[in-house]
Structures are given as structure tokens and as C-alpha cells.
C-alpha positions as CSV (number, residue, x, y, z in Angstrom):
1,X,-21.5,2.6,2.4
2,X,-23.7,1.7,-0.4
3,X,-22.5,4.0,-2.8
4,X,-18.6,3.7,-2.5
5,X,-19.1,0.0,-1.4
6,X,-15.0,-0.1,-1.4
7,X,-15.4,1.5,1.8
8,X,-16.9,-2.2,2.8
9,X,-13.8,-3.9,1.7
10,X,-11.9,-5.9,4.3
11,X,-8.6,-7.9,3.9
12,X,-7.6,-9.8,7.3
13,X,-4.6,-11.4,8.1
14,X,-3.6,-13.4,11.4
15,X,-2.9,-10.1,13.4
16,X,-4.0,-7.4,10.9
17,X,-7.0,-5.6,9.2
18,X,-7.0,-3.5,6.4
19,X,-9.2,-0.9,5.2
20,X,-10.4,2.1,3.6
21,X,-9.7,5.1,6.4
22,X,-12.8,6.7,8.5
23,X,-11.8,10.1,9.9
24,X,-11.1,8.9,13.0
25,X,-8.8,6.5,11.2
26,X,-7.0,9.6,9.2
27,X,-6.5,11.0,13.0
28,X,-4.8,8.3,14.0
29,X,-2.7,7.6,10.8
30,X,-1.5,11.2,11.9
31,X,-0.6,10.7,15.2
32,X,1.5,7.6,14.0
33,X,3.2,9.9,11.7
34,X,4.1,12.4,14.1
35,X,5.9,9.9,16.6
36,X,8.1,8.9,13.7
37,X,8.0,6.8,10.5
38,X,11.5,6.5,9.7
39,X,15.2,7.7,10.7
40,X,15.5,11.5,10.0
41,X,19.0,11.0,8.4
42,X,17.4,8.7,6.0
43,X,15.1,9.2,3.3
44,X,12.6,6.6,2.2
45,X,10.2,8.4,-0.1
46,X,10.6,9.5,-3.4
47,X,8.6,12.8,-2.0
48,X,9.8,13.8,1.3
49,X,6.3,14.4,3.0
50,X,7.8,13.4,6.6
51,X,9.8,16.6,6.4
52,X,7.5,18.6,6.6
53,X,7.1,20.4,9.9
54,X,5.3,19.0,13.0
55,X,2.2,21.6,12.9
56,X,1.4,20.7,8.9
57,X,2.4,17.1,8.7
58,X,-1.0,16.0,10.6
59,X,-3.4,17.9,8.0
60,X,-0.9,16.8,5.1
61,X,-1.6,13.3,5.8
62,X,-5.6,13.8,6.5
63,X,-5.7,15.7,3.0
64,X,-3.2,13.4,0.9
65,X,-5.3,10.5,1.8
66,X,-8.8,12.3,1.0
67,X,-7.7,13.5,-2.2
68,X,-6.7,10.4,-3.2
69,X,-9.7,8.7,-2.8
70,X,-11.5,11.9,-4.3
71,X,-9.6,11.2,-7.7
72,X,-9.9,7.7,-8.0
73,X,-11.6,6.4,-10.9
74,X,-12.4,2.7,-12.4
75,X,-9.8,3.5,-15.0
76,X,-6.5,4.7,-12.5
77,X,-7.9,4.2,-8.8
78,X,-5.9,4.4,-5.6
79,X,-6.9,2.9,-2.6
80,X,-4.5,3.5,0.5
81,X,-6.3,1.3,3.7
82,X,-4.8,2.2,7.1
83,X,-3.3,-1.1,9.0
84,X,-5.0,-2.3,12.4
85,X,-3.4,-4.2,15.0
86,X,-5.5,-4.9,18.1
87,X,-7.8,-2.1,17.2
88,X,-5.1,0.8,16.5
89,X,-4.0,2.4,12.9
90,X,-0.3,1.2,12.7
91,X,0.3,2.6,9.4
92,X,-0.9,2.5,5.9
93,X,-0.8,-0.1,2.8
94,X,-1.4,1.5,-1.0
95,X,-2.6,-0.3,-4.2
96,X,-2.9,1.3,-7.2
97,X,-4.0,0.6,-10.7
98,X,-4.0,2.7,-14.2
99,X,-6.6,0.8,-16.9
100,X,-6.0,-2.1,-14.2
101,X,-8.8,-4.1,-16.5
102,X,-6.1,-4.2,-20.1
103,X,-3.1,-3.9,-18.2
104,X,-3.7,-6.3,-15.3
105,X,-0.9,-4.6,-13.3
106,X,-0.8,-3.1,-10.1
107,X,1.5,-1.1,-7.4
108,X,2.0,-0.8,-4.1
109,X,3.4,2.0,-1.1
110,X,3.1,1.5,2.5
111,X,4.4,2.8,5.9
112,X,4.8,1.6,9.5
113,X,4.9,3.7,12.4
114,X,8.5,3.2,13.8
115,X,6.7,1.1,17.0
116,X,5.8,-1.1,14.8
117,X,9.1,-2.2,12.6
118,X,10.9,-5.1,12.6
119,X,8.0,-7.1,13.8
120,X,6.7,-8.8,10.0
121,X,4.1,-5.9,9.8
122,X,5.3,-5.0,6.8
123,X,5.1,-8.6,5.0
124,X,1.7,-9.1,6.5
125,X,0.1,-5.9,5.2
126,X,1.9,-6.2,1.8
127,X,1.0,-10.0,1.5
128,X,-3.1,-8.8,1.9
129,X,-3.1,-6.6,-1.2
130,X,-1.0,-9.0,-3.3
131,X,-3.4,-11.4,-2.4
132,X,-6.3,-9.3,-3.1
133,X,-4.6,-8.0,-6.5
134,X,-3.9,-11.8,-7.7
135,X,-6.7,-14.1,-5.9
136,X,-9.4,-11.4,-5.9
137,X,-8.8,-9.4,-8.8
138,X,-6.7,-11.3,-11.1
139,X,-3.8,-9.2,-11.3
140,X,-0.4,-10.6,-13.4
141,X,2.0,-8.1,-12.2
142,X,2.6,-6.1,-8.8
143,X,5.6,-3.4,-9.2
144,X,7.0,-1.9,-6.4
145,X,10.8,-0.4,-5.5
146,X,12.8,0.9,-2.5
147,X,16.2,2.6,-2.5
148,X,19.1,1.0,-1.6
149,X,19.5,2.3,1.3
150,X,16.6,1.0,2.8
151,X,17.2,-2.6,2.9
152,X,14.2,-3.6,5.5
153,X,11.5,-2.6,2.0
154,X,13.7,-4.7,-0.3
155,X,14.0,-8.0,2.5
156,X,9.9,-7.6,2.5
157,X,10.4,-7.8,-1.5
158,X,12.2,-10.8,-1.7
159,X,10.9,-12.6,1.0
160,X,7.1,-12.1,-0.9
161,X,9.1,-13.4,-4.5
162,X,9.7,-9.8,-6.2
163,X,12.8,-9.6,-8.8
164,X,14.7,-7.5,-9.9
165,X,13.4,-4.8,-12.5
166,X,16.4,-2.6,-13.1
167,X,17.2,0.7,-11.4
168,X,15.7,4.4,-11.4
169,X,17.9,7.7,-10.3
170,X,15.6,10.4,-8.2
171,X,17.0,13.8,-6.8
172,X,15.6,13.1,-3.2
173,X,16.6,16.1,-0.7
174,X,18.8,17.5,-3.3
175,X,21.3,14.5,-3.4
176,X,21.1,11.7,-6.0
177,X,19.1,8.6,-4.8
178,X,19.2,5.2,-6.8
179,X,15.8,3.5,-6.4
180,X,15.9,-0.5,-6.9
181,X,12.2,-1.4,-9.0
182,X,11.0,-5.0,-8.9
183,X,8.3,-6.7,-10.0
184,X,6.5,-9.7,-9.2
185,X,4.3,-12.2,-11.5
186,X,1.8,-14.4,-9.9
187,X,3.4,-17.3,-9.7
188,X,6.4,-16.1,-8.0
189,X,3.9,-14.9,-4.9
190,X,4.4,-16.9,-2.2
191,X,2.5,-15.6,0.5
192,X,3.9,-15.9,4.5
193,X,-0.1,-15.7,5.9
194,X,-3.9,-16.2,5.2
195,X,-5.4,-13.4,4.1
196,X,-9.4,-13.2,3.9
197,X,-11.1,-10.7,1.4
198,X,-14.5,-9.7,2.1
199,X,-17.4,-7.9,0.2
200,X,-15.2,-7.5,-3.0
201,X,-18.1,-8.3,-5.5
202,X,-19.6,-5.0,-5.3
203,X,-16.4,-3.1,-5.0
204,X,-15.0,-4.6,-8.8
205,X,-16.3,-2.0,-10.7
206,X,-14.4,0.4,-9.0
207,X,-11.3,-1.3,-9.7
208,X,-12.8,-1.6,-13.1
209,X,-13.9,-5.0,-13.3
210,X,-17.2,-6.9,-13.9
211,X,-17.7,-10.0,-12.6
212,X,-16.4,-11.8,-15.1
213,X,-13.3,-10.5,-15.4
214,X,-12.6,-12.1,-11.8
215,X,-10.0,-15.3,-11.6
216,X,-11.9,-18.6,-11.6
């Protein structure tokens, strides 16, 4: 696409590509959703969009994603690729950046179809857009955070060199839900994988970049 030439972007791992959604991608992002992202007694997101029922969730997801990509902006841009393993949409990887150029931070979200847990998916796709936020667009920080109870997010934290960054309390289904928040500077990043970035130059100013601002 010449005129959203993010849409170009590729990050590729040993068994994974990620990228900006098509709608057939979207589609497929939904189906994953409906066969199940997480356990129903659990909670994972701050914003309990899984619970919503089986006829909306589909065109939640399809919207969500569209919109976000509608308000992105060189100055606080989102860009949430889909995950693909051998060709099918296993889940979703987010980063995000507000006045990304000054404060040379960014965050991160991300979900896995349940098929696909416990299998280092979630390192993998992680480790692509910390490598694209600190080899490709010279990032200093990456934030993220899981709750406490979900101790598979927080082993993918440590095991890519996050720290602790204090604690945050959420009302989450009506009960009270303590969020861990941990950060990670650039020289803690120890990446498990490769990861190949393709056509970034002409996507930096939409992360609000020239050329020059990339790392040497």
C-alpha cells in the first residue's frame, strides 16, 4: 500500500510473521477468539472484551482493530499485527507509542488463541516488536504489565529481561485486580530468536521518525 506503507511492514521470526491485519486476517483473528483466548474463570484484560457474548465478540474484534488503526497518528500510533504460524492468524501482538520521537518509549498487548499456548508463541511474537521498537526504531523503554494471576504473561516478561515497575489496582469484573507493571531498557533485552524487519524506512514517519532519528 503506498499510502499507509506500514501496511508493508514485516517482522519474521523462526516460525512467525507479523503484520498489519487484511480483512481476511480480522476474520480470522475472530474465529480464534471465539474458540477461546483464555480460562473463563480468569480475567486477563484490564477491559473484559472476551465477555462479551458469542454473536458480538466477532464484529467487536473486526471493529476494535479498525478503529485503532483509523486513529493512529505519528504523534500516539497503535499498530496491533495479527500473528502467523504456517499461514494461519494465531493471535495478535500490539505496540504502541504517545510522542514516541521525545519520549522514546513504547508498550505492548498481545493474545494467543488458547491452541496456541504454552508453545513460546508468546516470547516469539513479543521478542519481534521489542526488536523492532529497539533495533529498528530506537526505542529506550518498552512497558508492559499482567496481573498476578496470570503468571504465563509475567514468565514471558522475565524471560525477555523486564523488571519490576511497581503495582497498579483495577476493578476488573467488579472485584479488585492488582496489575504487576514492568519495564524494560535496552540493554536488559535479551532476545530468545532472530527477528527480520522489512520495509521500515518508509513506514518511520508514521511512528514519527525521519530517517535520522533511526539507531546507527
Amino acid at each position: 500500500m503506498r499510502h499507509l506503507p506500514v501496511h508493508n511492514l514485516r517482522l519474521t521470526t523462526p516460525r512467525l510473521e507479523l503484520r498489519l491485519p487484511s480483512l481476511d486476517d480480522l476474520d480470522e483473528m475472530a474465529d480464534r477468539a471465539l474458540e477461546g483466548v483464555h480460562d473463563p474463570e480468569l480475567m486477563p484484560f484490564d477491559v473484559p472484551w472476551t465477555d462479551a457474548p458469542a454473536a458480538e465478540l466477532p464484529a467487536n474484534i473486526v471493529r476494535y482493530h479498525l478503529e485503532a488503526l483509523a486513529r493512529s497518528r505519528p504523534e500516539a500510533w497503535q499498530y496491533n499485527f495479527v500473528v502467523v504460524h504456517e499461514g494461519r492468524v494465531i493471535g495478535t501482538q500490539g505496540i504502541y507509542g504517545d510522542d514516541f520521537a521525545i519520549s522514546r518509549e513504547v508498550r505492548t498487548g498481545s493474545w494467543l488463541g488458547r491452541a496456541y499456548q504454552g508453545k513460546g508463541f508468546g516470547t516469539e511474537m513479543r521478542a519481534a516488536v521489542l526488536h523492532l521498537a529497539f533495533a529498528g526504531l530506537g526505542a529506550l523503554t518498552a512497558a508492559s504489565g499482567a496481573f498476578l494471576d496470570n503468571p504465563a504473561s509475567l514468565a514471558v516478561s522475565r524471560r525477555l529481561g523486564y523488571r519490576p515497575n511497581g503495582v497498579s489496582v483495577h476493578v476488573v469484573r467488579g472485584r479488585r485486580a492488582v496489575q504487576q507493571r514492568l519495564l524494560l531498557d535496552r540493554e536488559h533485552f535479551t532476545t530468545p530468536v532472530p527477528v527480520e524487519i522489512r520495509e521500515l524506512e518508509p513506514c518511520l514517519p508514521h511512528f514519527g521518525l525521519s530517517v535520522s532519528d533511526r539507531p546507527a
